[in-house]
C-alpha positions in Angstrom: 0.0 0.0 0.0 1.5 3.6 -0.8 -0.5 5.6 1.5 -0.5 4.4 4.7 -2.8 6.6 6.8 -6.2 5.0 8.7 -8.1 8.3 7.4 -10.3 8.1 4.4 -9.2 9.5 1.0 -12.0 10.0 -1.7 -11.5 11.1 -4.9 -14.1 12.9 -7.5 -13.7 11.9 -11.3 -15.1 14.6 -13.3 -14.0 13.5 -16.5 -14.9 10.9 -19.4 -11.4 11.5 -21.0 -8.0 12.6 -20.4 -4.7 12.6 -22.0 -3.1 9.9 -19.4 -5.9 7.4 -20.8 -3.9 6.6 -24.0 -1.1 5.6 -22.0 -0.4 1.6 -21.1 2.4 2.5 -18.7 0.6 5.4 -16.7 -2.8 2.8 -16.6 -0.8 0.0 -14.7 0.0 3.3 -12.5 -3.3 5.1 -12.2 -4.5 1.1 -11.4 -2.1 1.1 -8.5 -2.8 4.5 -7.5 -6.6 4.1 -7.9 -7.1 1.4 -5.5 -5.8 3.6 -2.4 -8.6 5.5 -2.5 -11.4 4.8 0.3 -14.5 6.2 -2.3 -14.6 7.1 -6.0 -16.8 9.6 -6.7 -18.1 10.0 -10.5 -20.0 13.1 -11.5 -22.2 11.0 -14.2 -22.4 7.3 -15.3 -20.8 8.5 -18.7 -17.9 9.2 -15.9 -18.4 6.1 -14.5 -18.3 3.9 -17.3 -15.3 5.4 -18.6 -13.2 5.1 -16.1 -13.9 1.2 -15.4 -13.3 0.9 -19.3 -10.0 3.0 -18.7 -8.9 1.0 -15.5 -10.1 -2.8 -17.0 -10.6 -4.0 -13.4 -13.1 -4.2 -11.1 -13.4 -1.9 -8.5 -16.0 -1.8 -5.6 -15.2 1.3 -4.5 -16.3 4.0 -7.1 -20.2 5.6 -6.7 -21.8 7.9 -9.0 -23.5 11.5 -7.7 -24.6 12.7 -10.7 -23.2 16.4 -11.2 -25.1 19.1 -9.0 -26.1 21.6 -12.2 -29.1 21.7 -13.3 -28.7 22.2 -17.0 -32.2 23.1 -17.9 -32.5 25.9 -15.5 -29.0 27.2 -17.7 -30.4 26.4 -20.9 -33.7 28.3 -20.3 -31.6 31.1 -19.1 -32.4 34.6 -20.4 -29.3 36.9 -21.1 -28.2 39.5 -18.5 -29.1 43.0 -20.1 -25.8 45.1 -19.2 -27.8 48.6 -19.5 
């Protein structure tokens, strides 16, 4: 184990893509470095799904929270007159 403290460490996964992804070497490290964590937290099952695609194990520790925005309140959204 590489971090050795008794205190929780949770870690939110916001993205469905990053550059490290297309890497083989830093996989068999994120892998390593992924299982340390107490809780993973995914914003969306999009999230979710590609990150268990990306790691290629299974892992009993991730949940999803779907993200907090509430895009329909944003798309409705009237621009702010400046005068």
């Amino acid at each position: 184990m590489i971090y050795c403290s008794k205190k929780p460490i949770i870690l939110t996964e916001h993205s469905t893509n990053n550059k490290r992804r297309g890497n083989s070497l830093l996989k068999e490290i994120e892998v390593i470095i992924y299982r340390q964590f107490t809780k993973i937290v995914t914003i969306s099952d999009s999230a979710l799904d590609s990150l268990k695609n990306h790691l290629g194990v299974k892992f009993t520790n991730i949940v999803t929270i779907n993200n907090g925005v509430n895009l329909e309140i944003i798309e409705k959204a009237k621009p702010y007159n400046k005068a």
